[in-house]
VMD Tcl script that draws the C-alpha trace (Angstrom):
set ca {
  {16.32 11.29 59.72}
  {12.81 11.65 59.24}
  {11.07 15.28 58.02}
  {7.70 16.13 59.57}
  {5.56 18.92 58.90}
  {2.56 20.00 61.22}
  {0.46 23.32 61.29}
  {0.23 24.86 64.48}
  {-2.84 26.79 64.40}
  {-2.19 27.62 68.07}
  {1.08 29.51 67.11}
  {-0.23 30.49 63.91}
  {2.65 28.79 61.99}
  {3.72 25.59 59.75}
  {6.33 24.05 61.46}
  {9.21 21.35 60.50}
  {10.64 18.83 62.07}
  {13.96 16.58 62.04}
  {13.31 13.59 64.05}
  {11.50 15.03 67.17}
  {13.78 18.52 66.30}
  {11.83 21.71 65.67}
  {14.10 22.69 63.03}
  {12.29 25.29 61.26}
  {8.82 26.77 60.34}
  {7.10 29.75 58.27}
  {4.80 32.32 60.79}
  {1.73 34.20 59.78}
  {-1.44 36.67 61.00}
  {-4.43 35.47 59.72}
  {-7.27 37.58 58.94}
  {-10.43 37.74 56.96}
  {-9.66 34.13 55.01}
  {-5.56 35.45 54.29}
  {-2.75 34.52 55.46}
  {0.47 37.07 56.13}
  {3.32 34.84 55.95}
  {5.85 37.56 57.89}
  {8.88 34.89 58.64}
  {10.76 32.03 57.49}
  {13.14 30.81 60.28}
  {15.51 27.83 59.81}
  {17.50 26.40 63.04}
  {21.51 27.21 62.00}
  {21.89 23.52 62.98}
  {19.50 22.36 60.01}
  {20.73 25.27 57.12}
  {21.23 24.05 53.66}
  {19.03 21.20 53.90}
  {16.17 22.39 51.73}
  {14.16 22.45 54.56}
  {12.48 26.21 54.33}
  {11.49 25.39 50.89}
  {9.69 22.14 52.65}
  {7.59 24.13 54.96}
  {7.18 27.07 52.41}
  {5.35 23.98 50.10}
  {3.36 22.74 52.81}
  {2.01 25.72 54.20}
  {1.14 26.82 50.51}
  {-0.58 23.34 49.93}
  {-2.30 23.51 52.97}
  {-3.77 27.21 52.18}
  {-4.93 26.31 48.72}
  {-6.78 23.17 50.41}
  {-8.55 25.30 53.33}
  {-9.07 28.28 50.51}
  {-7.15 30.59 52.07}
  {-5.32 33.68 49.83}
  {-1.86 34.21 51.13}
  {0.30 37.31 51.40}
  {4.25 37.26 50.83}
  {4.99 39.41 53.04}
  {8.31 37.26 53.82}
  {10.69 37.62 50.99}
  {11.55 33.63 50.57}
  {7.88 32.82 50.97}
  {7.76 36.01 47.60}
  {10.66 34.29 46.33}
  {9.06 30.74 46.71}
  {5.97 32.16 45.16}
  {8.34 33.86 42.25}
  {9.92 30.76 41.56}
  {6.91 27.96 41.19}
  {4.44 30.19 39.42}
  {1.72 27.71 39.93}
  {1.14 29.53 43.34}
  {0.67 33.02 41.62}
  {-2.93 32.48 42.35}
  {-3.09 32.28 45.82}
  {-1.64 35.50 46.67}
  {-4.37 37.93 47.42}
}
mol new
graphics top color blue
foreach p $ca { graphics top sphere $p radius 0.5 }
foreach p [lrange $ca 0 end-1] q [lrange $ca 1 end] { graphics top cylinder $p $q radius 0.2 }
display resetview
C-alpha cells in the first residue's frame, strides 16, 4: 500500500491517502496568514497505522514552507505540536 498526502485548499484540509482510499486528513479555517487546525479524523478502517501523525507532519511542513502560523486548536495536532518541539514556533 502506498501513502499519499495532498492539500486540498478547496476543502481547506491536508488529506491522506491509502492507495486511492481517503483514509484520513487534518481540517482548518484559515485567516489572516493562520491556520486553525479544528479536526483530526482517521477512517476506523485505517486506525493504528500512524497515519494522523502523517498528515499532522505534512500539513505542519507545508505551513512552515507557505509561512503560515498555525493554531492547535485540535488536541492531537496540540499534542503533535507538544511532542516534536521543533514546531513550537509555528503556533501563533
Amino acid at each position: 500500500m502506498a501513502n499519499r498526502i495532498e492539500h486540498n485548499a478547496d476543502e481547506n484540509r491536508f488529506e491522506i491517502y491509502v492507495d486511492d482510499t481517503l483514509a484520513g486528513y487534518a481540517d482548518y479555517i484559515e485567516a489572516n496568514g493562520v491556520r486553525d487546525f479544528g479536526h483530526t479524523v482517521t477512517n476506523p478502517d485505517f486506525r493504528g497505522q500512524g497515519l494522523a501523525g502523517q498528515v499532522v507532519k505534512a500539513a505542519l511542513d507545508t505551513s512552515r514552507t507557505q509561512g503560515v502560523k498555525i493554531v492547535p486548536s485540535c488536541s492531537y495536532v496540540a499534542k503533535y505540536v507538544a511532542d516534536h518541539p521543533e514546531y513550537a514556533d509555528l503556533v501563533a
